[in-house]
N, C-alpha and C positions, 0 to 999 in steps of 0.2 A: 723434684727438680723439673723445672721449664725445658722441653725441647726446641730445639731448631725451630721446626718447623712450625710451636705454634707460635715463636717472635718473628717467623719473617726475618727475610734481608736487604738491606739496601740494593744487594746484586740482581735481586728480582725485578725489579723497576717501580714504578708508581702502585701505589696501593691499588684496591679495588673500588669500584667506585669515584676514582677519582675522573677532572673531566684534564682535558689536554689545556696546553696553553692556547691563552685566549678565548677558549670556548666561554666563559662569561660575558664577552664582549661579543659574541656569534663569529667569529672568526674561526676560519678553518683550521685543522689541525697540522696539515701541511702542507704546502705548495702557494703557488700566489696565494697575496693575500692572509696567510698567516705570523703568527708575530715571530718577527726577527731572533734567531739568536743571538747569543752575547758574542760567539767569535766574532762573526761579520760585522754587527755595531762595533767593537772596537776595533776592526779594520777601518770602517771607515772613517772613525773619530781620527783615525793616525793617519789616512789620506790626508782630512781635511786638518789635522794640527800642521801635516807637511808644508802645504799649501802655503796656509797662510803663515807660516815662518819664514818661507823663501820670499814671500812678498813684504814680510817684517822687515828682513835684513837688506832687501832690493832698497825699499823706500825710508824705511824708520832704523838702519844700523843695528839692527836685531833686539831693540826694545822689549823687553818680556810684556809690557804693557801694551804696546800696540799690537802685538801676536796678537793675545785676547781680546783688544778692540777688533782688527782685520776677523778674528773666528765669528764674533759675535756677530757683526757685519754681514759677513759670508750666510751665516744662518739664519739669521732676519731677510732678508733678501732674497735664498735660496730656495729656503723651506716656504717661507710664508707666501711665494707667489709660485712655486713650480712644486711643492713640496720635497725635494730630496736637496741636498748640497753633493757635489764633487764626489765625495767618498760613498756615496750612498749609492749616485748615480753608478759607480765603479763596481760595485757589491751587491747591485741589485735589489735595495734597501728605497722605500719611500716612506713619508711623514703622512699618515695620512688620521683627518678628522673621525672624535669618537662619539662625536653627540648623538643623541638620540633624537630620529625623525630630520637629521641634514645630512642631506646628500653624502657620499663620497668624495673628499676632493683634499686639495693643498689646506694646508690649517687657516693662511687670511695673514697678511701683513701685524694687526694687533697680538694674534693667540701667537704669531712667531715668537715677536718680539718677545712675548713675557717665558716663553718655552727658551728662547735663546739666555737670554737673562736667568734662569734659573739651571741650565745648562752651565753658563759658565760660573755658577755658584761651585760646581760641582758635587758638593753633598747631595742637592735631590737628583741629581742624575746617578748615584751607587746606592740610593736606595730604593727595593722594587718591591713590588707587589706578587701574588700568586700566579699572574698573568704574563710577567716579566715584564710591566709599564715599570718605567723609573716612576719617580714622584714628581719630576718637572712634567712629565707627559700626559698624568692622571691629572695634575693643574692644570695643564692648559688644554686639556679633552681629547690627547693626539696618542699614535701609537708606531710603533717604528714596525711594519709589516714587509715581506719580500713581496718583489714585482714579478 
């Protein structure tokens, strides 16, 4: 018979060996600049759905389609030239660029767009990788990190 102790338990935490999140990207383990948890991203996602729902129903009658145009909007524009949107700002969350050999900075009005656009696909934004990147973020070379 197998003991306890040589199956290990999930209540032990992360194997041996293993690296933290982000560490394949050289991101810290934690504090600025390491990558986001999932509470806080989905806080901020529900700032910024709030947002632009009251700006839905202000201007478009609460159109479920304009929500999602205004979000897409918001995040083309937010992210791709300051990097964070509303909620991110609020949570202490920015977008920031993963390429190899460019600077640190806002992702760039293009890599927004297609991040936003993939974002509001929703499937590549609930599936992640080892690192906690969704699949929009690993497409468009960005990473949701604390400020």
């Amino acid at each position: 018979m197998v003991s306890r102790e040589e199956m290990g338990s999930w209540l032990e935490g992360t194997p041996v060996g293993t690296t933290s999140r982000g560490a394949r990207l050289g991101l810290p383990a934690d504090g600025p600049g390491s990558m986001a948890r999932i509470g806080r991203r989905i806080g901020a996602l529900c700032v910024d759905w709030a947002c632009c729902l009251v700006v839905s129903v202000a201007f478009f009658h609460g159109n479920p389609t304009a929500t999602l145009l205004v979000f897409l909007a918001e995040n083309v524009l937010l992210v791709g030239t300051a990097g964070f949107t509303l909620g991110h700002l609020l949570l202490g969350l920015r977008v920031r660029r993963m390429l190899p050999g460019v600077p640190d900075g806002p992702p760039g009005p293009l890599r927004g767009l297609y991040r936003a656009l993939l974002l509001c696909l929703v499937i590549p934004a609930i599936v992640w990788d080892a690192d906690g990147r969704g699949l929009h973020d690993r497409i468009s070379g960005t990473a949701i990190v604390r400020r």
